[in-house]
C-alpha positions in Angstrom: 119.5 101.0 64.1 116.2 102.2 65.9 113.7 104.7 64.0 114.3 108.3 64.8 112.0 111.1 64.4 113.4 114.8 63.9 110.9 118.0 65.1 113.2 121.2 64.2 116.3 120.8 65.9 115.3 118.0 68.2 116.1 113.9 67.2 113.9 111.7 69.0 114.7 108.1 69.9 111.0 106.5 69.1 112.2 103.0 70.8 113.9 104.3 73.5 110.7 106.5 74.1 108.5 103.6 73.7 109.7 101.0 76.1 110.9 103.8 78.6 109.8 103.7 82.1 108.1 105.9 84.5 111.6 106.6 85.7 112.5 109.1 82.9 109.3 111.1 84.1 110.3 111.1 87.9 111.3 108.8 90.7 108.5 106.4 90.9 108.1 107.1 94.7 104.8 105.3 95.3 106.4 102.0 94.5 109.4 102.9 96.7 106.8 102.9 99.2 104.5 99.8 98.0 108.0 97.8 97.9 108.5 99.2 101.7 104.9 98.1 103.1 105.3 94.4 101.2 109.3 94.2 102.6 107.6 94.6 106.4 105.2 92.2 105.9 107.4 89.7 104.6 110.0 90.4 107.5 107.1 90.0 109.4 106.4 86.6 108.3 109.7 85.4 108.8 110.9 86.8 112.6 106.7 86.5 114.0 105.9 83.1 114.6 101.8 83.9 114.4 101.9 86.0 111.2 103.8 83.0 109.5 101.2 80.7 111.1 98.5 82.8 109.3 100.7 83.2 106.2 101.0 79.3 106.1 97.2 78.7 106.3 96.2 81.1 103.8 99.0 80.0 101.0 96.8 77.2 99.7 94.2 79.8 98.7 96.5 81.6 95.9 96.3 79.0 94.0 92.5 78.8 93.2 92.7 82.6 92.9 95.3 82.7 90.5 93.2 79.4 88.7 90.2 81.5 89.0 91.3 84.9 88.1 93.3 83.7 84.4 90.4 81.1 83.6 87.3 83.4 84.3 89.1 86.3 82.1 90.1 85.0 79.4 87.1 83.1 79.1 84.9 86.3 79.6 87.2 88.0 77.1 86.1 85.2 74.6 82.3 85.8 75.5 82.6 89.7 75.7 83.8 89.8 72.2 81.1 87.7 70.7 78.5 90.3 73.1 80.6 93.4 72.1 80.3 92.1 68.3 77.1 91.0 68.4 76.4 95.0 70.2 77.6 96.8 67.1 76.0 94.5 64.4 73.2 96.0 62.1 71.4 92.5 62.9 68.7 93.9 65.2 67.8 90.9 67.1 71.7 90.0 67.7 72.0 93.8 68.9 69.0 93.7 71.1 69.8 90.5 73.0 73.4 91.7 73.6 72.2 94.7 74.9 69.8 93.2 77.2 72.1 90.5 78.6 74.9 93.7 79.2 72.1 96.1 80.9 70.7 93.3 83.2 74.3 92.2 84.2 75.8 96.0 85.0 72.1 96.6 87.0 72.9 94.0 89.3 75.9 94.0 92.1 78.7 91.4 91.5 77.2 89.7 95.4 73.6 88.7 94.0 74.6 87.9 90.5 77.3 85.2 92.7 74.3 83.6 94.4 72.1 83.7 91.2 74.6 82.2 89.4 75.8 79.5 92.0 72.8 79.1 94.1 69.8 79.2 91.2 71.0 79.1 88.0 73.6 76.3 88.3 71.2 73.5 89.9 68.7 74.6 87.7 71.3 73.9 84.5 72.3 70.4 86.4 68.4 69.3 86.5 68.2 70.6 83.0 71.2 68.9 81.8 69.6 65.1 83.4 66.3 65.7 81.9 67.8 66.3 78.2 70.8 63.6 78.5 69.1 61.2 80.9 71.6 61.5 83.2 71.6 61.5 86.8 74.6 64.2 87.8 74.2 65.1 91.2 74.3 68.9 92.1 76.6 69.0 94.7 79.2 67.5 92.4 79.9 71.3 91.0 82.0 72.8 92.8 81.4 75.9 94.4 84.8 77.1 93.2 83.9 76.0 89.5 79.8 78.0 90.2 82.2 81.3 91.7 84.3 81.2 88.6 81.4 80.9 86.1 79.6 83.7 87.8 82.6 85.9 87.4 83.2 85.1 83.7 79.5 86.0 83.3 79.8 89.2 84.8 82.9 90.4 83.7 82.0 89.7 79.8 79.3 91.9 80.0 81.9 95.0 81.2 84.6 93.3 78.8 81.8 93.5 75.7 81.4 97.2 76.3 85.2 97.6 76.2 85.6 95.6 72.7 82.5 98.3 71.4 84.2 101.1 72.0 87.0 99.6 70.9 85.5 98.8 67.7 83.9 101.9 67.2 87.1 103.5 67.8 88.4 102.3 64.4 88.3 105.3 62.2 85.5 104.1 59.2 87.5 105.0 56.6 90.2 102.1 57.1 86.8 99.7 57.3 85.9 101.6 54.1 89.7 100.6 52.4 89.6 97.0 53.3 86.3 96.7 52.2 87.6 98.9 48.7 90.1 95.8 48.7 87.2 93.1 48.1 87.8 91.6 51.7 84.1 91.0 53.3 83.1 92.5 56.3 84.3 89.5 58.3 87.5 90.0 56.8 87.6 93.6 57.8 86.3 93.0 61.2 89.2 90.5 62.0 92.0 91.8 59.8 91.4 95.3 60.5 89.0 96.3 63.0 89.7 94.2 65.8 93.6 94.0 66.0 93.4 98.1 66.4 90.2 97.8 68.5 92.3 95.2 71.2 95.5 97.7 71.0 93.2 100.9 71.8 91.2 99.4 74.5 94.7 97.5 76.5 94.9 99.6 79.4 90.8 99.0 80.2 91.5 95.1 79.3 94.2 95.5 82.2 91.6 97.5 84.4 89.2 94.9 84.4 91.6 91.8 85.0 92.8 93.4 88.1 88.8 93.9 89.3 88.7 90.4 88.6 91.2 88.9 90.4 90.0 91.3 93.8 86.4 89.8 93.0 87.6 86.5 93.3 87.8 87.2 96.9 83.8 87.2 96.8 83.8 83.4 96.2 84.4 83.1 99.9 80.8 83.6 100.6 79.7 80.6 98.7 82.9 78.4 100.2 85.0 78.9 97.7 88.9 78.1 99.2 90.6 81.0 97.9 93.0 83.4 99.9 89.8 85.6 101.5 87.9 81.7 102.6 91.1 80.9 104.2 91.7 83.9 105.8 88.3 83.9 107.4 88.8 80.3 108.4 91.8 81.0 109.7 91.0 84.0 111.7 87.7 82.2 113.1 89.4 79.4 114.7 92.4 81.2 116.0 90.9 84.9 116.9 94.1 86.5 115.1 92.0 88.4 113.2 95.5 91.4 113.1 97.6 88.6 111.5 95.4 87.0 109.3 93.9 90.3 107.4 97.2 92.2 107.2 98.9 89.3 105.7 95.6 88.8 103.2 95.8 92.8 101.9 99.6 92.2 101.5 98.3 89.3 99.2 95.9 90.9 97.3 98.4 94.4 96.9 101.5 92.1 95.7 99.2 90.6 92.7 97.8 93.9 92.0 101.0 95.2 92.1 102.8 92.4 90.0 99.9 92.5 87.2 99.9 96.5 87.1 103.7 97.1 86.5 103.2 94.0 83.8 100.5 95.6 82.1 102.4 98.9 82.0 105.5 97.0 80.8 103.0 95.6 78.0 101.3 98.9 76.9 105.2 100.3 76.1 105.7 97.7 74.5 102.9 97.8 71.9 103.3 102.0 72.0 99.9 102.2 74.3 99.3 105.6 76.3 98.8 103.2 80.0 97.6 104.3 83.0 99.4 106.8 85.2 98.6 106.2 88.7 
């Protein structure tokens, strides 16, 4: 039987009210709509002969984004934890490096840091790479997709460390204070206690950023990267049906921001998160 709680006269389902939708709140009328615009499009693609031509050259592209967008996130979550850990550690040289790294990341826009990243930085790391291994890898066999992807995991674990601190510092001390009463070390706390409730209070910003993600990917296509946006501009270059290709490209981009924002809503219910209400 499901917990209840009882206020006065009033009994509660605390399930129910958990995993309910926005449904019980109002008609969700901005999906009704969303639905609507993505339902046109897609009749679109099947009765028009050019916008399935453009919808058939620009198909390939999910796939790197998709590649892209899951490896470069939860490989930035990996590295913004170790940067958001190493922001709130009494160690000052760990706390000073981390904040340096996330300071000179945000002060630089998401374009530049792409062509640092995939332009500078990554032949520089191949030449670095021969001269300590005596090898002879050749430059060009890194793929630009593989130097866009880096450059967004890079980026994004600097946002994604300043999440995990104020998700950390979010604990309340005296539950650090009762582990550590417990005899469990400070590591102990940190990964017993601190972090499972620091990862559950900062959800909805985790879901925030994975979303900016996957729309950054669309920056690779500067560097010739062959995700949606590249193939949409190739597309649209050759042919001149610029209308075609860049309607069906939004409707892309809207349908996986969709998709990931109801999932993440489902998910916050789930685990009894306050999530976003747009």
């Amino acid at each position: 039987m499901p917990p209840t709680s009882t206020t006065g006269q009033k009994t509660v389902d605390v399930a129910s009210t958990k995993t309910s939708f926005d449904f019980r709140e109002g008609f969700p009328y901005w999906l009704v709509v969303m639905l609507g615009i993505i339902g046109f499009m897609v009749f679109q693609v099947i009765v028009n002969d050019q916008y399935r031509e453009a919808y058939t050259e620009i198909l390939p592209g999910l796939r790197l984004t998709l590649i892209v967008t899951a490896g470069s996130f939860f490989a930035s979550m990996f590295l913004g934890l170790f940067i958001g850990v190493a922001r709130v550690s009494s160690n000052r040289f760990l706390e000073t490096i981390s904040r340096v790294y996330i300071e000179f990341v945000r002060g630089m826009p998401m374009l530049v840091w792409l062509f640092l990243i995939a332009l500078v930085l990554a032949p520089d790391a191949v030449d670095l790479i021969n001269k300590i291994l005596g090898t002879d890898v050749k430059t060009r066999s890194v793929s630009f997709a593989w130097r866009g992807a880096i450059a967004l995991c890079l980026f994004y674990a600097a946002f994604l460390a300043e999440v995990f601190r104020a998700g950390i510092q979010s604990v309340d001390f005296g539950q650090k204070e009762a582990g550590r009463s417990l005899g469990l070390t400070d590591r102990q706390v940190l990964r017993k206690i601190t972090l499972p409730q620091a990862f559950r209070n900062t959800l909805p910003a985790f879901g925030n950023d994975l979303i900016a993600l996957m729309k950054d990917t669309s920056l690779i296509s500067v560097i010739a990267g062959a995700e949606l946006t590249y193939n949409a501009r190739i597309y649209s270059g050759s042919s001149f049906r610029f209308r075609e290709a860049f309607f069906v490209l939004a409707v892309f981009y809207v349908t996986l921001t969709l998709v990931l924002s109801l999932l993440l809503q489902v998910w916050e219910r789930r685990l009894a998160i306050p999530g976003r209400t747009d």
